[in-house]
N, C-alpha and C positions, 0 to 999 in steps of 0.2 A: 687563650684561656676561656672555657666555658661560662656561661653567667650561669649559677647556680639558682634554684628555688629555694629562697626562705623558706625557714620551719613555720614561721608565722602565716609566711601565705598556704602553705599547703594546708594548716589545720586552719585555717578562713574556709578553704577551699571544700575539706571535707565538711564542716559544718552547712555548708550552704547546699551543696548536695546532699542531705543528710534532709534539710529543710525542705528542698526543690522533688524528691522523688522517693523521699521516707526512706526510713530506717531507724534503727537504734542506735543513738545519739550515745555513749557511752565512753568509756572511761580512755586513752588513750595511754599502748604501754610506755613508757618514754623509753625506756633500754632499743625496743624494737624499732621505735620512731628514730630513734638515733640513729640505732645501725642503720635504715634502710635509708638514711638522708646521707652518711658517710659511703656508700656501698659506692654511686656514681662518681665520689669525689675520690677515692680510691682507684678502682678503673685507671682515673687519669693520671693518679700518682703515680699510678705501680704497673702500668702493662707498658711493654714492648711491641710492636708500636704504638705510640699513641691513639687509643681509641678515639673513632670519630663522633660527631653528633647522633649517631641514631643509635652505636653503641651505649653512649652515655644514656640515653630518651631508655631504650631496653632494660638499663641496670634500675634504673626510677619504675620500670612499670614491674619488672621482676619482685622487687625489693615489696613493694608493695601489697601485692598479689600474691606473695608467698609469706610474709612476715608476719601477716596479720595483727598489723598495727593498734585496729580501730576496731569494736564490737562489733559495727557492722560497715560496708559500704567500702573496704580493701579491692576490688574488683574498680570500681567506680573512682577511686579515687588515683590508683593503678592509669586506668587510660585517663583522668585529666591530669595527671602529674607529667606522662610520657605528652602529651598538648602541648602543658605550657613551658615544659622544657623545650620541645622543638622551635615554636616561637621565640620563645627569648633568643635563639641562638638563633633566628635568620632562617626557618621549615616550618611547614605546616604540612599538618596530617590530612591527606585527601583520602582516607579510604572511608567505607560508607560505615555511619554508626551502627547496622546490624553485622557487619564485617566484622569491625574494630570489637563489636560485642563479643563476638563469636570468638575470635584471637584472646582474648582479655578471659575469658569463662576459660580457655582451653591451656592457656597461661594458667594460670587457680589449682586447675584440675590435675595439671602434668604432661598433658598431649601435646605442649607449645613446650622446646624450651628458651633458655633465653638467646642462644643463638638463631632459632628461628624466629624470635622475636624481632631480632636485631634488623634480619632479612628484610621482615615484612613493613616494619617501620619503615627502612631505605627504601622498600619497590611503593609504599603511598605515602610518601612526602616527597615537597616541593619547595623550593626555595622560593621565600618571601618575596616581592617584585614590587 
């Protein structure tokens, strides 16, 4: 079983990035916030086979990226959510932050989907040592 991200840490999280590299500090939908914190925990209920970790890290940074949770900083907050999901679960992300940028922006856009999300997470994570 996955360890999930609390709602409370992810909105610490968006706050502090918010504080750490500007943006509009704004109102948060909670319908949206919901779904896109249910969307990975779903995943794991309801697909055939069981989706793996970088699956589940995809459905966090999709949910995000696309939901548009937060006024500003969904892109941002998108790749630290797919982070600190992979850590809690024993991965870390080694690809380079203008990579991850560039993946995360094309995520936003449409040119990523979430099955190549999925990919790209699996080919730059590493198991924690």
């Amino acid at each position: 079983m996955p360890y999930w991200i609390p709602a409370e840490a992810l909105l610490a999280m968006h706050q502090e990035l918010m504080a750490e590299h500007g943006g509009a500090v704004g109102s948060v939908d909670k319908a949206l916030f919901e779904s896109t914190l249910a969307r990975p925990q779903q995943h794991a209920a309801y697909t055939d086979p069981e989706p793996d970790t970088f699956t589940l890290a995809a459905a966090y940074g999709f949910g995000f990226a696309k939901n548009h949770c937060f006024t500003d900083g969904n892109k941002r907050i998108a790749l630290a959510a797919i982070d600190v999901f992979l850590i809690m679960n024993g991965h870390e992300l080694i690809a380079s932050e203008p990579e991850a940028v560039t993946v995360i922006h094309g995520l936003a856009m449409g040119s990523v989907d979430e099955r190549q999300l999925t990919e790209w997470i699996r080919q730059n994570s590493r198991p924690i040592t």
